[in-house]
C-alpha positions in Angstrom: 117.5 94.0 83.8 120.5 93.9 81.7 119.9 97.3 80.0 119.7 98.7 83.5 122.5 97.4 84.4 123.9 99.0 81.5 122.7 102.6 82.2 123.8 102.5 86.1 127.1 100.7 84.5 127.7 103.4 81.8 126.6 106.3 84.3 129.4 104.8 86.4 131.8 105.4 83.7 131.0 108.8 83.0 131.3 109.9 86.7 134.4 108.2 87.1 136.3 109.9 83.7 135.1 113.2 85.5 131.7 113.8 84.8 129.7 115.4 81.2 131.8 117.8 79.0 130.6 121.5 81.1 129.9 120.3 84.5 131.7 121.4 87.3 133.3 118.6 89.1 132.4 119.9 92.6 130.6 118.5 95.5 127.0 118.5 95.7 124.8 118.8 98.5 123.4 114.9 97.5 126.5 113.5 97.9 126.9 111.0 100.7 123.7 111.3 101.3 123.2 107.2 100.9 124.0 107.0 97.3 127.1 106.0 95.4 129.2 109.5 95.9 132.9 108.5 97.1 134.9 105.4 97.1 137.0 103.6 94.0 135.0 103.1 90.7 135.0 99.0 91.5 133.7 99.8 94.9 130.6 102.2 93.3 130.0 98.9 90.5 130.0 96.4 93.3 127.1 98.7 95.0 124.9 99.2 92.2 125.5 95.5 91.1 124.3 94.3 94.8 121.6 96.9 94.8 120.4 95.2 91.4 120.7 92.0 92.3 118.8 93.2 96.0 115.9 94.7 93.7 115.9 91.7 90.9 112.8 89.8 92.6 110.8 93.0 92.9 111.8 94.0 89.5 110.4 91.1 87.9 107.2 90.8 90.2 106.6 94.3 88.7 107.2 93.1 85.5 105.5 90.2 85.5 102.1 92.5 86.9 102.5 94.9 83.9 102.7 92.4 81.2 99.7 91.0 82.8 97.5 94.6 82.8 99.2 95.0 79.5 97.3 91.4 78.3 94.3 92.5 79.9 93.8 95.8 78.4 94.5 93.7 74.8 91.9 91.1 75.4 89.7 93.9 76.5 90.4 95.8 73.1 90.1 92.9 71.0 86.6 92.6 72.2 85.3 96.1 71.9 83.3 96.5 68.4 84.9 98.5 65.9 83.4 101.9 65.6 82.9 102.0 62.2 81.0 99.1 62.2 77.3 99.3 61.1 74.9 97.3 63.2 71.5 96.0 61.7 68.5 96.3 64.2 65.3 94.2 63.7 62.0 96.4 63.4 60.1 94.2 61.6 58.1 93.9 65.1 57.9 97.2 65.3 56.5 97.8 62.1 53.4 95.1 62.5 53.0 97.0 65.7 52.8 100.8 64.2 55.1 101.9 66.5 56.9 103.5 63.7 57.0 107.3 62.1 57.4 108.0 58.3 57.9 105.3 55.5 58.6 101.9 56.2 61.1 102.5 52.7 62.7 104.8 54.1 67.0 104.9 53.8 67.4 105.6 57.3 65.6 104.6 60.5 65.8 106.0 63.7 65.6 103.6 66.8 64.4 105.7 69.9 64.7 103.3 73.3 63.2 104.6 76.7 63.8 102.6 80.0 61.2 103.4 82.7 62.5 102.6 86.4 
C-alpha cells in the first residue's frame, strides 16, 4: 500500500511542478472528468489519500486472495514429479505371463497399456 501511495504521491509532484520535461501543459479532454484535474496540490493529496484509504480493505482482500492462489499453485508444483525423473515399472508378472516381445535382457522395455470401456 505504501509504495502506491508513493507513485500516486510522486505523480502528484510531477503534475504540480508542471508536468514531464516536453509535454505541453494544456487541458486535456480527461480532465474534470472525476479524477484529480484542478484544485491546490494539498487538495489533489488529500483525494488520492481518501481514495486509498476508501480502497485499503479491498486492496488487501485482493491481496490476501493472490497470496493464497500463489500458495496453491506452489503446493501444486511441489507435488508434480520431476520430469527427468526415471520411474521403474514391475514386469516381472508380465514376464511369467508371456505377455512380453523380445528378450527379457533387454536395456529397454516398452510398456504398452490399453483401457477397454
Amino acid at each position: 500500500m505504501k509504495s502506491l501511495a508513493s507513485v500516486l504521491f510522486a505523480s502528484a509532484l510531477v503534475v504540480a511542478a508542471g508536468g514531464i520535461a516536453g509535454c505541453e501543459n494544456t487541458q486535456s479532454k480527461l480532465d474534470n472528468k472525476g479524477g484529480t484535474g484542478g484544485g491546490s496540490l494539498e487538495e489533489r493529496l488529500a483525494k488520492l489519500e481518501a481514495d486509498n484509504a476508501k480502497y485499503h480493505d479491498e486492496l488487501e482482500w485482493l491481496n490476501g486472495i493472490y497470496k493464497q492462489q500463489k500458495a496453491q499453485q506452489q503446493a501444486q508444483e511441489d507435488n508434480e514429479p520431476d520430469p527427468n525423473a526415471t520411474f521403474a515399472v514391475d514386469i516381472a508378472p508380465d514376464l511369467k505371463l508371456g505377455q512380453v516381445e523380445g528378450p527379457p535382457t533387454a536395456c529397454v522395455t516398452l510398456v504398452e497399456a490399453w483401457d477397454f470401456a
